[in-house]
Residue frames as a rotation matrix with the C-alpha (Angstrom) as fourth column:
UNK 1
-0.041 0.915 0.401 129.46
0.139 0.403 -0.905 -6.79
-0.989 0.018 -0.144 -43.59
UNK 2
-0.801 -0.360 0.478 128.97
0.439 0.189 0.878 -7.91
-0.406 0.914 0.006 -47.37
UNK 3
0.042 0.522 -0.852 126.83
0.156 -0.846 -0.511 -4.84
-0.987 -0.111 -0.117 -48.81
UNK 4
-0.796 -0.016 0.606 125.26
0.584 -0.287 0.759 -3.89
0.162 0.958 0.238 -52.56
UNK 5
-0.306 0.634 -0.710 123.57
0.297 -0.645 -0.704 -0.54
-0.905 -0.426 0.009 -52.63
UNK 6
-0.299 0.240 0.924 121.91
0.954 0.041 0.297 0.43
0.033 0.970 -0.241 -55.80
UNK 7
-0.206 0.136 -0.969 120.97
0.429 -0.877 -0.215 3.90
-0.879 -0.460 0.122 -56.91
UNK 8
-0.711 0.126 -0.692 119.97
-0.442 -0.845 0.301 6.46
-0.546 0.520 0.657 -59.36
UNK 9
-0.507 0.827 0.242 116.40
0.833 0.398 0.384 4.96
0.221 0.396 -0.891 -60.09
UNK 10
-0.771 0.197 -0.605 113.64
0.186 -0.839 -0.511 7.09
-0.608 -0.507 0.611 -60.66
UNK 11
0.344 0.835 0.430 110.86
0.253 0.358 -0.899 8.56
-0.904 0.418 -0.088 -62.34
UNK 12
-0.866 -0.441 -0.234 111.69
-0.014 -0.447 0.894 9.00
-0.499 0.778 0.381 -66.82
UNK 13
0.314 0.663 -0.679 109.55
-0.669 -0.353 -0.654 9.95
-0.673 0.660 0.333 -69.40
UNK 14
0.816 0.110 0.568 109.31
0.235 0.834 -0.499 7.28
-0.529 0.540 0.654 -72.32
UNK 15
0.674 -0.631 0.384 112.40
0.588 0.144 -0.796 7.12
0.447 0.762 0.468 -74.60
UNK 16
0.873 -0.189 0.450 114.34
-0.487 -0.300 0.820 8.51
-0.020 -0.935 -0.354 -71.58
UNK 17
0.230 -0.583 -0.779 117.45
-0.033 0.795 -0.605 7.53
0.973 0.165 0.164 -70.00
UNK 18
0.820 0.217 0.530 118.93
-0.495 -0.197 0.846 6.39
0.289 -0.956 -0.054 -66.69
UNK 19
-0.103 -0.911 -0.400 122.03
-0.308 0.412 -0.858 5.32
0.946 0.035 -0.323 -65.24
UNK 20
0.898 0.344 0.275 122.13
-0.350 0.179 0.919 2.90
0.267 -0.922 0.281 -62.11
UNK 21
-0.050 -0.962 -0.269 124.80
-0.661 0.233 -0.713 2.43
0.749 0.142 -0.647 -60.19
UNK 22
0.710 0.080 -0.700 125.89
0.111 0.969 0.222 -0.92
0.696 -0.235 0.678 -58.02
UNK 23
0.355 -0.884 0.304 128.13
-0.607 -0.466 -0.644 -0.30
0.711 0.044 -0.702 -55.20
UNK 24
0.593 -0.054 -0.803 129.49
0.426 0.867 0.257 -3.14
0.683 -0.495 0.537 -53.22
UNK 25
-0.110 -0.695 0.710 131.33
-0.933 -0.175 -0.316 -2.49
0.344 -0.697 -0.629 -49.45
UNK 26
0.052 -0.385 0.921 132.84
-0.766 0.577 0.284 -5.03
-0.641 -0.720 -0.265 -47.11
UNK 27
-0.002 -0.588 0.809 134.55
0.355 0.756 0.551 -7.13
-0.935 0.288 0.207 -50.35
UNK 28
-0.706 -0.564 -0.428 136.35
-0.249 -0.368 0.896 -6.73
-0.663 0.739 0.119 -53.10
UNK 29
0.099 0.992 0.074 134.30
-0.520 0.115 -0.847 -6.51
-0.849 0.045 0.527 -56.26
UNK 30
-0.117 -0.419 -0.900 136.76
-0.986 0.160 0.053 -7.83
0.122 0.894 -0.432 -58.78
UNK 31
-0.725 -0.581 0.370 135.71
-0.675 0.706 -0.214 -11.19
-0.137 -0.405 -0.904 -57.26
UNK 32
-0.422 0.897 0.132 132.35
0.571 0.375 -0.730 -11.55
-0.705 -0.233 -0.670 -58.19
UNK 33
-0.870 0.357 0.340 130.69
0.327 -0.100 0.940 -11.49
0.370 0.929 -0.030 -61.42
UNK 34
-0.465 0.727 -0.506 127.21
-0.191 -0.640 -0.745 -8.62
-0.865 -0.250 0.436 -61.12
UNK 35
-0.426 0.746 0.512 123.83
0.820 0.079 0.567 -9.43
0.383 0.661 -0.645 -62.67
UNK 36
-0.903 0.428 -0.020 121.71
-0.364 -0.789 -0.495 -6.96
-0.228 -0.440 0.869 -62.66
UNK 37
-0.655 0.742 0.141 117.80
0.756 0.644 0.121 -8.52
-0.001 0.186 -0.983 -62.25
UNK 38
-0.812 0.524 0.257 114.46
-0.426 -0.833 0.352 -6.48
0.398 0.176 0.900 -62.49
UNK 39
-0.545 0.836 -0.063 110.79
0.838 0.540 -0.075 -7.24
-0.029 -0.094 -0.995 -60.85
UNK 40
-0.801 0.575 0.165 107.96
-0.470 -0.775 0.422 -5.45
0.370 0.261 0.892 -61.68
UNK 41
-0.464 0.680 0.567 104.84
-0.755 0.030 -0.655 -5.68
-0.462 -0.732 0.500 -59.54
UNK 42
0.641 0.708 0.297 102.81
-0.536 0.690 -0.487 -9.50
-0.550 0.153 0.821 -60.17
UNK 43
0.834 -0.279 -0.477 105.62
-0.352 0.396 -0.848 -10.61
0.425 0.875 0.232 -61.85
UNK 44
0.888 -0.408 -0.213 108.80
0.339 0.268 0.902 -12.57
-0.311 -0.872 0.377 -61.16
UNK 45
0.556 -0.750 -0.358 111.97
-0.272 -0.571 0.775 -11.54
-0.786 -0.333 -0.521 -61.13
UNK 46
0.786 -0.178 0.592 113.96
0.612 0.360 -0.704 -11.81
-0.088 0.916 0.392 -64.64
UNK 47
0.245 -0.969 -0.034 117.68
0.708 0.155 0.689 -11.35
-0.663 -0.193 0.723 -65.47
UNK 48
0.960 0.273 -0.068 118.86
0.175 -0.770 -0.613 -8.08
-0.219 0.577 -0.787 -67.53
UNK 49
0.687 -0.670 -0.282 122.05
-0.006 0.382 -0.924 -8.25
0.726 0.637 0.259 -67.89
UNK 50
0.907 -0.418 -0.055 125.32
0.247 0.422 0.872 -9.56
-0.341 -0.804 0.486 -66.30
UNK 51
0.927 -0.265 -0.264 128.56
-0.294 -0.079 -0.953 -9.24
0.232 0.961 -0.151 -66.47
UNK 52
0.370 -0.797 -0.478 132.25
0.525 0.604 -0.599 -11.15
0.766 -0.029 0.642 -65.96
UNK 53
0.430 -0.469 -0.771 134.59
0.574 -0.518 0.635 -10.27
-0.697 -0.716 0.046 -62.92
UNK 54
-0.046 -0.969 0.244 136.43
0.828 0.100 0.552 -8.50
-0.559 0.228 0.797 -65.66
UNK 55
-0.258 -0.113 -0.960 134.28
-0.391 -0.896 0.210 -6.83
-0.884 0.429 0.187 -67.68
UNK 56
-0.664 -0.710 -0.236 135.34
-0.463 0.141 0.875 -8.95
-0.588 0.690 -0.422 -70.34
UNK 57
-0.769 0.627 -0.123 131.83
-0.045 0.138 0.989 -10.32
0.637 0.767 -0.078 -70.89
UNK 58
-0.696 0.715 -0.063 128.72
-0.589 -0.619 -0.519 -9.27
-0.410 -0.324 0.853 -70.91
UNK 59
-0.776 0.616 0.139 125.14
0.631 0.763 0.141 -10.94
-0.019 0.197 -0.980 -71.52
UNK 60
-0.891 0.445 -0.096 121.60
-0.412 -0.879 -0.241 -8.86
-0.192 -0.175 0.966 -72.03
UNK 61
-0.194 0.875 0.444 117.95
0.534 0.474 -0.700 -10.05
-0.823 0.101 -0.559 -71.89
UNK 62
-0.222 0.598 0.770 116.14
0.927 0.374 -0.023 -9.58
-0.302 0.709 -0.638 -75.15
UNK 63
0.631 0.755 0.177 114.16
0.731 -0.656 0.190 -7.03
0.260 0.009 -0.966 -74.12
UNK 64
0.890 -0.230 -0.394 116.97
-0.239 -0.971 0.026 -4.50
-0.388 0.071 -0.919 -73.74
UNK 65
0.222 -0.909 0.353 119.50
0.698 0.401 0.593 -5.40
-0.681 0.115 0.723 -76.14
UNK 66
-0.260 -0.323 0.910 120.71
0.909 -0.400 0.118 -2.44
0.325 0.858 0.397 -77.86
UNK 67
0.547 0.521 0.655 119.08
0.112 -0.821 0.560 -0.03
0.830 -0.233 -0.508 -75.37
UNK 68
0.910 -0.205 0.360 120.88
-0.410 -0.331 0.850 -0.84
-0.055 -0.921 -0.385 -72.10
UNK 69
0.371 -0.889 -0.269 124.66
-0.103 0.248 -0.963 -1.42
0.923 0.385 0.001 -71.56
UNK 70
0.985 -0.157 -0.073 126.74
0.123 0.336 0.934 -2.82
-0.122 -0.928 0.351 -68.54
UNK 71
-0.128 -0.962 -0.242 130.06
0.533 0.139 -0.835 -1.95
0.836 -0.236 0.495 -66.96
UNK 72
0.924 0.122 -0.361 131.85
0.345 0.134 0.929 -1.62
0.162 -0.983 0.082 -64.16
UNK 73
-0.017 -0.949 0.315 135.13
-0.077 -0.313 -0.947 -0.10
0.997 -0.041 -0.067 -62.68
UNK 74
0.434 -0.370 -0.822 136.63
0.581 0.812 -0.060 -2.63
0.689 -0.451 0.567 -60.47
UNK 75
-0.481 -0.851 0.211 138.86
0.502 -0.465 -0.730 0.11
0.719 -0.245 0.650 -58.89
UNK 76
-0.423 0.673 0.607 135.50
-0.810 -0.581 0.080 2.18
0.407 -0.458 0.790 -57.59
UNK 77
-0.965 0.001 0.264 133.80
-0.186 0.706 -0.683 -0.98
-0.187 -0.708 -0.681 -56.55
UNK 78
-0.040 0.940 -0.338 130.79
-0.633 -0.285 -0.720 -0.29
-0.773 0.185 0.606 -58.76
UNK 79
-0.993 -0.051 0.102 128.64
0.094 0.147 0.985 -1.29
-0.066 0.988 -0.141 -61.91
UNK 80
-0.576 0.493 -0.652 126.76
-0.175 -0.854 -0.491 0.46
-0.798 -0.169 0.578 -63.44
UNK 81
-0.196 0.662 0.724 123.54
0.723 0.596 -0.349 -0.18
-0.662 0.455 -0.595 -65.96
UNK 82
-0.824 -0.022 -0.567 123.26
-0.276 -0.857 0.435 2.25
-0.495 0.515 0.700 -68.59
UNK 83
-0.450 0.783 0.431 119.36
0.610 0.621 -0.492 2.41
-0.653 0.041 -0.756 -69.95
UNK 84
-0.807 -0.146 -0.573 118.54
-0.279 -0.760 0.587 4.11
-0.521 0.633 0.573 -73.03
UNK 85
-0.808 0.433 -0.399 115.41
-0.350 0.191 0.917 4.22
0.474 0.881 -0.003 -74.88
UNK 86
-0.928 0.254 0.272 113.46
-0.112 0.506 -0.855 3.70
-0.355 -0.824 -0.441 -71.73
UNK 87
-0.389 0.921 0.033 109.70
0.166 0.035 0.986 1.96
0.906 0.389 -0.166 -72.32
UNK 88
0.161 0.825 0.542 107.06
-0.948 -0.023 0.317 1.23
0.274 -0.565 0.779 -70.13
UNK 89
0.812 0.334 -0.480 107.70
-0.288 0.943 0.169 -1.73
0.509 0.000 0.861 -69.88
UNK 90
0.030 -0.999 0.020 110.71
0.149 -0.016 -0.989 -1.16
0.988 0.033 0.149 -68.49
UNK 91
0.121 0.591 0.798 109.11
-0.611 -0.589 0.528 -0.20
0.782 -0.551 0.290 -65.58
UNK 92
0.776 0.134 -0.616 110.31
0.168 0.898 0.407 -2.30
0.608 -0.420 0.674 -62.20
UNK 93
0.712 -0.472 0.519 112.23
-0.689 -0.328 0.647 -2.22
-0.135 -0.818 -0.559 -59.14
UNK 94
0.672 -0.592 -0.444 115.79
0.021 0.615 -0.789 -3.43
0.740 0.521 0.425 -60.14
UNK 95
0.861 -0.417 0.292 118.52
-0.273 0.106 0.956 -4.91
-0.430 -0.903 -0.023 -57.85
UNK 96
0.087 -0.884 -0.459 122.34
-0.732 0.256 -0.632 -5.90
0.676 0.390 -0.625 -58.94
UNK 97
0.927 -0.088 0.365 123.51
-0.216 0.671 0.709 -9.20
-0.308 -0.736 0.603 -56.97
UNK 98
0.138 -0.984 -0.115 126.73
-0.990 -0.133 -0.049 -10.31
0.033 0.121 -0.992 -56.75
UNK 99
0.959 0.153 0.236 128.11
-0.201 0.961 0.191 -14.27
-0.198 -0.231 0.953 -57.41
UNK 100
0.153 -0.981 -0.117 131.49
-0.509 -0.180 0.842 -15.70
-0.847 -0.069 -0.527 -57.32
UNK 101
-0.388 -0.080 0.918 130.99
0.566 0.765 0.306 -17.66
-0.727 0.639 -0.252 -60.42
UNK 102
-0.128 0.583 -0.802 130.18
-0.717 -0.613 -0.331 -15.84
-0.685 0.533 0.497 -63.92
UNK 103
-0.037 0.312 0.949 127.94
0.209 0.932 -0.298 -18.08
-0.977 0.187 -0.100 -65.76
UNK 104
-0.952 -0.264 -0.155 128.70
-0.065 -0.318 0.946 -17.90
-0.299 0.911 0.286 -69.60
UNK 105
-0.881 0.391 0.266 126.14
0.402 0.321 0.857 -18.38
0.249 0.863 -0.440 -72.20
UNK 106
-0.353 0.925 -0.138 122.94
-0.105 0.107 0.989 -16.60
0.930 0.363 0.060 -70.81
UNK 107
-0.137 -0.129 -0.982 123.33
0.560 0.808 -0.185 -18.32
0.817 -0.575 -0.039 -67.62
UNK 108
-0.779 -0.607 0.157 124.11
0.447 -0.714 -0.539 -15.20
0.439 -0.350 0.828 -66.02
UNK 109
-0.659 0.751 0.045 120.26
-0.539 -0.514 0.667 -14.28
0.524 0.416 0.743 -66.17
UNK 110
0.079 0.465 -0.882 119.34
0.421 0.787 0.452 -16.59
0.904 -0.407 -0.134 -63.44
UNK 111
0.436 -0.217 0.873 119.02
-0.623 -0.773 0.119 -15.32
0.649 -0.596 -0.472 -60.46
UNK 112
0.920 0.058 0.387 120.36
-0.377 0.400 0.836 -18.35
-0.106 -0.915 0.390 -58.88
UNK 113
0.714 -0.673 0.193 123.20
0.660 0.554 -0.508 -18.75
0.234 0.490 0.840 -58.05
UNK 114
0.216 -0.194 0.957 123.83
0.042 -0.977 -0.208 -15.26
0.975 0.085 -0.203 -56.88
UNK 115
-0.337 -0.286 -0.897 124.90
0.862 0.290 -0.416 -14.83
0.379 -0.914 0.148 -53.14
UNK 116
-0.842 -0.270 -0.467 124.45
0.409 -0.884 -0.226 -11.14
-0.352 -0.382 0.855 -52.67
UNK 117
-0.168 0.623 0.764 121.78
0.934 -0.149 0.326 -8.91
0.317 0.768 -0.557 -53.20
UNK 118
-0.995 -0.039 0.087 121.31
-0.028 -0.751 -0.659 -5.37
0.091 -0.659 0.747 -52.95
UNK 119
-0.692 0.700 -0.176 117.70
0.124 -0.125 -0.984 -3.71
-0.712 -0.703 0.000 -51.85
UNK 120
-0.279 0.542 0.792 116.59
0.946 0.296 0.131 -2.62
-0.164 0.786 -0.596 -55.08
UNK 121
-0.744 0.168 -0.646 115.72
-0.246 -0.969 0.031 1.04
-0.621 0.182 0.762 -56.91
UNK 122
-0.007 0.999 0.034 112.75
0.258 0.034 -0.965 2.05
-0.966 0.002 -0.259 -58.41
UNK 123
-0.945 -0.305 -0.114 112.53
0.090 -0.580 0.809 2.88
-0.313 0.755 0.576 -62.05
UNK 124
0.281 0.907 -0.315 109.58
0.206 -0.378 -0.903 4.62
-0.938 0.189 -0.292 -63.48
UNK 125
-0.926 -0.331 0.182 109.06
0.293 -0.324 0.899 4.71
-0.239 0.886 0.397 -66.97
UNK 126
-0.228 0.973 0.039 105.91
0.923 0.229 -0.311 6.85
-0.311 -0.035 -0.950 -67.35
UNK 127
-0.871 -0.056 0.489 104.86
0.279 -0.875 0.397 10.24
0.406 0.482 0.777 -69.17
């Protein structure tokens, strides 16, 4: 059974960090390019950042360029979101999905198009 568990969400204090990790069972993850997406309550879902079966590129919404970083190690079967500088606003139950296609330019930041999804972790950004 094709399987993405997410983890290490919780609650941070503003300018905070958090690491989430993405772990995929029952298929290889070097086969499938991993967005990671975010919803926060009344709102829809919106693309944070993605990245290549390789690695080799990477893509980041606006709102956390320079704060959050993406990789993965193909060998573990993970990827992982590094978040730094956490806001409020930052605030939203995030999910990693998994697609055999890595759209270039941005693209990535759609959720469609994705096949996989995991359940989703909480992140709290709140003092």
């Amino acid at each position: 059974q094709l399987q993405l568990v997410e983890s290490g969400g919780g609650l941070v204090q503003p300018g905070g960090s958090l690491s989430l990790s993405c772990a995929a069972s029952g298929f290889t993850l070097d086969a499938y390019a991993i967005g990671w997406f975010r919803q926060a309550p009344g709102k829809e879902r919106e693309g944070v950042s993605c990245i290549s079966h390789s690695g080799g590129s990477t893509n980041f919404a606006e709102s956390v360029k320079g704060r959050f970083t993406i990789s993965r190690d193909n060998a573990k079967n993970t990827v992982y979101l590094q978040m730094n500088s956490l806001k409020p606003e930052d605030t939203a139950v995030y999910y990693c999905a998994a697609s055999p296609i890595y759209y270039s330019s941005g693209y990535c930041l759609r959720p469609n198009g994705y096949n996989y999804w995991g359940q989703g972790t909480q992140v709290t950004v709140s003092s």
